[in-house]
Each structure stands twice: as C-alpha cells, then as structure tokens.
BAMARKOL-424702 format. One record per atom (N, C-alpha, C, O): x, y, z. Coordinates in steps of 0.001 Angstrom, whole numbers, padded with zeros to 6 digits, always signed. Layout:
<recs>
XYZ/...
</recs>
This chain:
<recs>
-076026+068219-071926/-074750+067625-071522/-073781+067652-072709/-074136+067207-073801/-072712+068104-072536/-071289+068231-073783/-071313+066860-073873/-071616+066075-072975/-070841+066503-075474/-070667+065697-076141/-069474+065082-075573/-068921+065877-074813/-068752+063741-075675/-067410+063681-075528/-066415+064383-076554/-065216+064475-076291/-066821+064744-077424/-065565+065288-078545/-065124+066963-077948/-064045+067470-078252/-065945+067527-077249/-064965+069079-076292/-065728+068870-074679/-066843+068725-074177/-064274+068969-074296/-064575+068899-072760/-064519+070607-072010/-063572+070985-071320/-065087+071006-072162/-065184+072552-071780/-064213+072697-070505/-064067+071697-069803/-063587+073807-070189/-062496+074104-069267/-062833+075338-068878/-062535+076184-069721/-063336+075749-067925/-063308+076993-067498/-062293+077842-066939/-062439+079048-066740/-061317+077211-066706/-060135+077929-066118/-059163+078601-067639/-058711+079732-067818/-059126+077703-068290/-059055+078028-070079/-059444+079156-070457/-058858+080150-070885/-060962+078794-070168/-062029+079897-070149/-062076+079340-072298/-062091+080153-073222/-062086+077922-072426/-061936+077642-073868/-062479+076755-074025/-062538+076196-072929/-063177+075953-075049/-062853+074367-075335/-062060+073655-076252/-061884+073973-077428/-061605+072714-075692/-059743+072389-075756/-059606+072162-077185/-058718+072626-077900/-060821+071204-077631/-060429+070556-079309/-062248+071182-079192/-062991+071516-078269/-062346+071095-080546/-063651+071169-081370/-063907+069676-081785/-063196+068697-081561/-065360+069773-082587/-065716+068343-082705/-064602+067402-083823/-064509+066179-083928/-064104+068117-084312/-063454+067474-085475/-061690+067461-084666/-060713+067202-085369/-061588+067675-083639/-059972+067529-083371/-059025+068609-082997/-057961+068508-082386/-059577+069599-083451/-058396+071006-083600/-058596+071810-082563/-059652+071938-081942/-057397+072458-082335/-057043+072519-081121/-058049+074228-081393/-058115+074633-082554/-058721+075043-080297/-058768+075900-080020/-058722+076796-078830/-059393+076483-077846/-057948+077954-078818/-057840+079075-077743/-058045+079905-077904/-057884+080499-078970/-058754+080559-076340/-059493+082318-076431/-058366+083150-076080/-058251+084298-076510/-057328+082463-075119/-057193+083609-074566/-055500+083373-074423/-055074+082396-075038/-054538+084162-073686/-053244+083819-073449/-052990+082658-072582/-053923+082592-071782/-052166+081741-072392/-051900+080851-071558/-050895+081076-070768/-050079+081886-071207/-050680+080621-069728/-049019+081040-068583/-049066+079197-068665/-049685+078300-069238/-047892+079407-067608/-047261+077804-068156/-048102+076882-066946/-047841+075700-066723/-048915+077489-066387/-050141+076602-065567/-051445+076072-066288/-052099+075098-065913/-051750+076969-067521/-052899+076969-068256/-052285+075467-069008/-052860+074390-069166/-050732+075949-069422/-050473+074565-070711/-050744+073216-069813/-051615+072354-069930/-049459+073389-068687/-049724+072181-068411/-051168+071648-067513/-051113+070745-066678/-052133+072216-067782/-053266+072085-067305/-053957+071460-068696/-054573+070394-068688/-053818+072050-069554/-054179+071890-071003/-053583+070442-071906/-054002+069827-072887/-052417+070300-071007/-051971+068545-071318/-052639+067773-070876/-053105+066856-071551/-052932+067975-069278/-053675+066823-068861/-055012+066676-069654/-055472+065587-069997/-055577+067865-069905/-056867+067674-070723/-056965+066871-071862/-057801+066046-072231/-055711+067381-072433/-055652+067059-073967/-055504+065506-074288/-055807+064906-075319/-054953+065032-073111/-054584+063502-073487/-055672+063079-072959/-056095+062131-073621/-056330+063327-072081/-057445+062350-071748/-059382+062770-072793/-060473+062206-072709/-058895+063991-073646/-059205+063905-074781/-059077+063651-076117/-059888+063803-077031/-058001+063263-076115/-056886+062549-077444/-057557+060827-076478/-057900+060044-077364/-057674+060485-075719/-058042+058994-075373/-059826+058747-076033/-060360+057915-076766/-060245+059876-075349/-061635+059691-075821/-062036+059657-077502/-062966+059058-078042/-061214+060335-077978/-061227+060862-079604/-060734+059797-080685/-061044+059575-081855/-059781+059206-079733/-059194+057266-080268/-060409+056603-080216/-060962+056235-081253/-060945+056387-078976/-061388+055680-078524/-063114+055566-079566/-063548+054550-080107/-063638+056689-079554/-064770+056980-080218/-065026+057003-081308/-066155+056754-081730/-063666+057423-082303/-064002+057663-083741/-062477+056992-083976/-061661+057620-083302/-061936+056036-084641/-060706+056009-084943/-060157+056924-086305/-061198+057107-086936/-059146+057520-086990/-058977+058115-087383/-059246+057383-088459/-058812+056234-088366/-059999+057720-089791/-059983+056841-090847/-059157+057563-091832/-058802+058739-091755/-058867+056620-092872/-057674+056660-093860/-057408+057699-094806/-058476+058088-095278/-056452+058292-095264/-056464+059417-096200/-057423+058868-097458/-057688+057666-097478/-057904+059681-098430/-058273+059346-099603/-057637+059251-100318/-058143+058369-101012/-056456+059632-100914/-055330+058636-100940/-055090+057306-100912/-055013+056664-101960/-054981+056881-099998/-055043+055755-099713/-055854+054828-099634/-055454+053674-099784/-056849+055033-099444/-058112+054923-099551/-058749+054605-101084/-059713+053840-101100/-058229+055189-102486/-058243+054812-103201/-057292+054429-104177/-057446+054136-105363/-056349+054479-103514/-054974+054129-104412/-055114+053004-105372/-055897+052085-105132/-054404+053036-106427/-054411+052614-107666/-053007+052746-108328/-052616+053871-108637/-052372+051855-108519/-050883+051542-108755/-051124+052004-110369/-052054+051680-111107/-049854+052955-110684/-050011+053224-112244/-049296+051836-112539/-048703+051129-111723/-049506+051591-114006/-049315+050555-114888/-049987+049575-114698/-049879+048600-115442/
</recs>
C-alpha cells in the first residue's frame, strides 16, 4: 500500500510529489491533466501538513545574534 507522502495518479501516468515534497512529471500535461493535478496536489499538500510539519531552517534553528 503507497505511503501517504505520493498518491500515485494514473491518468498523470506520474506521482504527484515524492517523499520529500517535490513536485514530479513524466509526461506533457493539457489543461485537464493540471487542473486534475490541483485537486491532487492540495489534498496532498493537506496530508504533507498534516503528517510532517515543515521544520525550521538551520538558520534559524541555530541562530546566534553577533555581539
């Protein structure tokens, strides 16, 4: 069973994000694929909130004020 982090799409013929977020595509899209590819994307952008919250730059994360 797929993980929640890629929801496989066969009409795509892709999977939408990889485990880490980023977007990937095989093939050309027409403007049925995108907006097919929105609905996906947000209700995988919900799961991807929802599961892992985004944690902090390292940067920030260790920031340290000069002086």
């Amino acid at each position: 069973m797929p993980s929640y982090d890629t929801i496989h799409c066969p009409q795509l013929n892709v999977d939408v994000l990889d485990q880490d977020g980023n977007f990937l595509f095989q093939n050309k899209r027409t403007s049925a694929d995108i907006e097919l590819f929105r609905k996906i994307s947000k209700v995988q952008r919900k799961h991807l909130e929802e599961k892992k919250p985004i944690p902090p730059f390292p940067e920030e994360q260790n920031f340290q004020p000069n002086g």
